[in-house]
N, C-alpha and C positions, 0 to 999 in steps of 0.2 A: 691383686690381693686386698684384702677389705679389711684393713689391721685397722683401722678405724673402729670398727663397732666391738674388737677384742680387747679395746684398750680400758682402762679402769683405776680410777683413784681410789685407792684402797689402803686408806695408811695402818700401818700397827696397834698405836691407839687412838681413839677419838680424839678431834680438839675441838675444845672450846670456845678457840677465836671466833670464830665465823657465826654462831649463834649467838654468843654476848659480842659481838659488834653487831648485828644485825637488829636487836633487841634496842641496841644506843643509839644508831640511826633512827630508827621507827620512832621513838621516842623525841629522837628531836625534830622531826617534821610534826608530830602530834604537838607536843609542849609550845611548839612557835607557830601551831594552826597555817601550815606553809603545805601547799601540793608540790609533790616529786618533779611535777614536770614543768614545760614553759611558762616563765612569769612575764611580765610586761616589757620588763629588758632583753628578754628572747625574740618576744615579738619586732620589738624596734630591730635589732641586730639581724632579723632575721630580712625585713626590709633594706636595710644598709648596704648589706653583702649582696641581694640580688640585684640593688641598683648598681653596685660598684663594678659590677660583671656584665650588666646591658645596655647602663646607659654608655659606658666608654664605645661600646659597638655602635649604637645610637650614632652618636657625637661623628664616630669616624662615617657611616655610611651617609649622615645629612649634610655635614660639612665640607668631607674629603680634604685633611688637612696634608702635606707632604708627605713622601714616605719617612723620612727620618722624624717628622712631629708627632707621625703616628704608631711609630715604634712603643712607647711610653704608653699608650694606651693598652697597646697588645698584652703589655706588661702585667698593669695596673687587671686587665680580663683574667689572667692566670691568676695574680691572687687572687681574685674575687672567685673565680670557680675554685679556687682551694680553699676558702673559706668557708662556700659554701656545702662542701663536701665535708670540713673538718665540723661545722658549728649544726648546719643544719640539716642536711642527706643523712648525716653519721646520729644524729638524736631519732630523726623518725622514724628510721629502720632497723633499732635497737626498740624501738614499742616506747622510748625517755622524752620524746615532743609533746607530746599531748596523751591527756587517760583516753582519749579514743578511737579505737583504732582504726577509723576510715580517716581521722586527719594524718594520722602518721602513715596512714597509704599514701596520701596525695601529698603532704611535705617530703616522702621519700621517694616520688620522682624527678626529683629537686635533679638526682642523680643522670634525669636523661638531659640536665643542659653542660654534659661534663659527654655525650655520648656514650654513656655505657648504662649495661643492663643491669636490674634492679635482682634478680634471684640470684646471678651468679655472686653477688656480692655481698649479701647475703650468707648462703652458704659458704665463702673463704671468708668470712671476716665472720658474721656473728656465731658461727657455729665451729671452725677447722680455727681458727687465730684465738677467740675466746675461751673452746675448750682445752684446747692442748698448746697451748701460748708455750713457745719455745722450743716444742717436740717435731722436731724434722722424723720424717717427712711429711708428718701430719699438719703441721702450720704451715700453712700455704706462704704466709709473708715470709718467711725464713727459707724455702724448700730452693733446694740446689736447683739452680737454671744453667749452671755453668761458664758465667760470666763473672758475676758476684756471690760471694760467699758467703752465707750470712750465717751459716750456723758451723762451728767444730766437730760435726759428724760428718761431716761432706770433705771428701779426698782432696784434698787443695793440687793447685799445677802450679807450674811455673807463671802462667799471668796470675795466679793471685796474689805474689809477690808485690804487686801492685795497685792492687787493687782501692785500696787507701786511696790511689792517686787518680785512679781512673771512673771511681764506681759513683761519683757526684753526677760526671757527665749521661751513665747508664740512667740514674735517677731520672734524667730529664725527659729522657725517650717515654718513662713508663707509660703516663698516660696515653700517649699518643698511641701506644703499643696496644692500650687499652680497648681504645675506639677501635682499632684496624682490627686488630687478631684476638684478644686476650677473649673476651666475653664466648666467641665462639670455641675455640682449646677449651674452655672451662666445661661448656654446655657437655661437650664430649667427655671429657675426662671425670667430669663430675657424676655424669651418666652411669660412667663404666665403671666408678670405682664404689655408689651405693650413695655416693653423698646426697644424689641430684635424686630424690626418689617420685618426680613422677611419671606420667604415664607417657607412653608415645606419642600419644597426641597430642598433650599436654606440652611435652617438649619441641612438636613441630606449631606449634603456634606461640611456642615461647619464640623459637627461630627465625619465625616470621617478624616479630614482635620485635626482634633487636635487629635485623635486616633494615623494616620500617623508618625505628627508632636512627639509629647510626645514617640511614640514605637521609635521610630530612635535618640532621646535623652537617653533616661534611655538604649539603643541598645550601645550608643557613650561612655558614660563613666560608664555602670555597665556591660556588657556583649565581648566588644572588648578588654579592658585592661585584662581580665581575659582569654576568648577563643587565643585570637592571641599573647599577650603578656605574657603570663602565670604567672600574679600577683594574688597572693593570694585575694579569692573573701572580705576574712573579711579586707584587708588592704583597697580597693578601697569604700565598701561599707562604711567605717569609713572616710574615707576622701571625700566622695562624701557628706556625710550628715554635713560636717565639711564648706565645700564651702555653702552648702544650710544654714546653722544654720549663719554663715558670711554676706552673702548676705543679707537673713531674717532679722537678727537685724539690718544692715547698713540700710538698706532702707525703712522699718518701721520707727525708730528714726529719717531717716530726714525728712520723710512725716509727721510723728506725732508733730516732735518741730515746726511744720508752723501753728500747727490749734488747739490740743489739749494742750492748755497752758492755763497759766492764762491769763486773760484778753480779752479772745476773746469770743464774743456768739455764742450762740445753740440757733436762734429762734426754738419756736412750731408752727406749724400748724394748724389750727382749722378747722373745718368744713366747712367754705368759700375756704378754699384756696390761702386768700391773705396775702400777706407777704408785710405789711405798710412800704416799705423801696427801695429806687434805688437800683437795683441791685451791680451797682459798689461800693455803700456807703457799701452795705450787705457787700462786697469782703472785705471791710477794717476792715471794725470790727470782722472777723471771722479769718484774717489772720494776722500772725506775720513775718517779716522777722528775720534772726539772725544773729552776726556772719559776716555782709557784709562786715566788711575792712578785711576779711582774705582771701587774694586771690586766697592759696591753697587749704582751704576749696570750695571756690566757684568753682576753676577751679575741681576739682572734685565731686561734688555735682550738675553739671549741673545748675549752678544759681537757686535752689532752695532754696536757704538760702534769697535769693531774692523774697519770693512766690508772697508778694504785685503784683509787677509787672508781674509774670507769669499767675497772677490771672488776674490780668485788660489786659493782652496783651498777652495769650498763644500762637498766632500764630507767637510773633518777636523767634527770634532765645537767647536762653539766656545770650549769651555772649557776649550782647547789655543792659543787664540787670542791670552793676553799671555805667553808662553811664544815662540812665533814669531815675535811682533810685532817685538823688536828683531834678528831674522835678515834677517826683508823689509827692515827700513828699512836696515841695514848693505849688505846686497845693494843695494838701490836705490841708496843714496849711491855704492857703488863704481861705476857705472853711470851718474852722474853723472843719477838719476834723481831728481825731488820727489815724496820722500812726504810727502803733506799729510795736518795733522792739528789738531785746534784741541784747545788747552789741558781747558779745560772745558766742560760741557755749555752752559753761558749765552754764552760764546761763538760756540759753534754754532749756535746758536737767532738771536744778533743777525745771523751771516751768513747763516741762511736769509732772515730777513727783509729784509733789505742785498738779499739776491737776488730775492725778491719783487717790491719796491720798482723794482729795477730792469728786471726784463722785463717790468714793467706799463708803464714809459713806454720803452724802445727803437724812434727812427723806422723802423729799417729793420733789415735781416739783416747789414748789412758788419760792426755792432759785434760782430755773435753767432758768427762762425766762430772754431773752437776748435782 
């Protein structure tokens, strides 16, 4: 069913916000003669992150220090590929890297040293997560997998009673989940449901294309360390899933403290299709920022601790993101709108869990309308 293309934000009456905020951004890139997108501390950060993620491989395959010395680097490669996916993959494939758009092609294959593929991710994130942020089953980051719960419209069992307790560890898998299986379910499912719309052929050289991509990953760090460098296969394979289960959790948790917490809604969809609410109004009430005066968090989180703003503005560059921050939230307040936002990052973290907790035991859908 293709309830995707019947769905519609269609509020009662027009608002204002999103036009006169829109107008108050513009103005302030204008008035401060500043470009949207990456400035010179993009640049540098953008070099930081990808050394923090090759050189540690570097180091281990020239050196060959112990397995337990090289643990810590395994480590230190997962943040760096989460970094690199939160700061730099996630600006150039939102079009916010750069005004051109053959640099934010080739910054946004950043994505294949994470092994996954560049359209499927894409369509679940810029398209299925940024239009319908919170709308199960249409937000692919919330949609019922039946392990973890992420939205109040999805049937809870008996393990989600647990879930709080369990679904950190789930997190760790994902990537790796990523690389193996995920990109292929997607190609399919994406196919079938309208989202993926090209052509056959188009999609059999996509398939080729992430077959390529993924054999020359898992070739890079489970088959060269071992043939050319003669490291024991069970020390590489322990420390490869060690970077994946790092990454996994990093990047999960900071996508998840933005949306599934307390205080934000999961509209439902009905039969119509429409969704009685401005799109932009929708963005506020399903998204939280957290965390924004810490500015080593945010320089590594890719200003996603700022979601508000990536949400209403994905294409500026994020590092224009606490700069705006206090425009949105002045606009919203005039609007008599809630921007939500939690203090610190441990805050955020207790209300994801507070949210876990509670759509694992939820009897029915009356508590979940948003």
């Amino acid at each position: 069913m293709k309830l995707r293309e019947n769905v519609k934000f269609i509020a009662p009456e027009k608002s204002q916000f999103f036009p006169t905020l829109k107008k108050r951004v513009d103005a302030y890139f204008k008035e401060n003669n500043l470009s949207r997108h990456a400035n010179r501390a993009m640049v540098l950060k953008t070099a930081i992150l990808l050394a923090t993620y090759i050189l540690p491989f570097a180091f281990l395959l020239i050196f060959q220090p112990s397995f337990l010395a090289g643990m810590p680097l395994w480590v230190i490669m997962g943040l760096g590929i989460s970094g690199i996916g939160m700061s730099i993959m996630h600006d150039a494939n939102h079009g916010a890297y750069s005004g051109r758009a053959l640099i934010n092609k080739w910054v946004g294959y950043s994505i294949y040293l994470a092994g996954a593929g560049v359209l499927n991710w894409k369509l679940q994130h810029n398209v299925l997560h940024h239009t319908y942020t919170n709308i199960d089953p249409l937000d692919e980051d919330i949609r019922d997998r039946g392990i973890v719960k992420l939205s109040p419209h999805a049937r809870p069992t008996r393990l989600h009673r647990f879930q709080w307790m369990y679904a950190f560890l789930v997190y760790g898998i994902l990537t790796l989940y990523w690389v193996l299986l995920k990109d292929f379910f997607q190609l399919v499912s994406f196919t079938r449901n309208g989202v993926n719309k090209q052509t056959r052929r188009q999609n059999a050289w996509m398939l080729l294309d992430l077959i390529l991509v993924k054999s020359i990953y898992l070739a890079v760090f489970l088959i060269v360390p071992v043939v050319v460098f003669s490291f024991p296969f069970h020390e590489i394979l322990i420390g490869f899933l060690l970077m994946h289960f790092t990454s996994g959790l990093v990047l999960t948790v900071i996508f998840q403290m933005a949306h599934t917490v307390e205080g934000t809604t999961h509209p439902s969809v009905d039969e119509t299709g429409i969704i009685p609410k401005d799109w932009a109004i929708h963005q506020l009430e399903t998204t939280v920022n957290f965390s924004s005066g810490n500015k080593w968090l945010s320089w590594y989180v890719g200003g996603l601790n700022f979601q508000i703003e990536h949400h209403l503005f994905p294409k500026i560059c994020h590092v224009h993101y606490p700069q705006i921050a206090p425009i949105v939230k002045q606009t919203a307040e005039e609007f008599g709108l809630v921007y939500q936002e939690h203090p610190t990052f441990w805050i955020a973290l207790q209300s994801h869990v507070s949210a876990l907790k509670r759509f694992g035991k939820i009897p029915d859908l009356n508590e979940a309308l948003g």
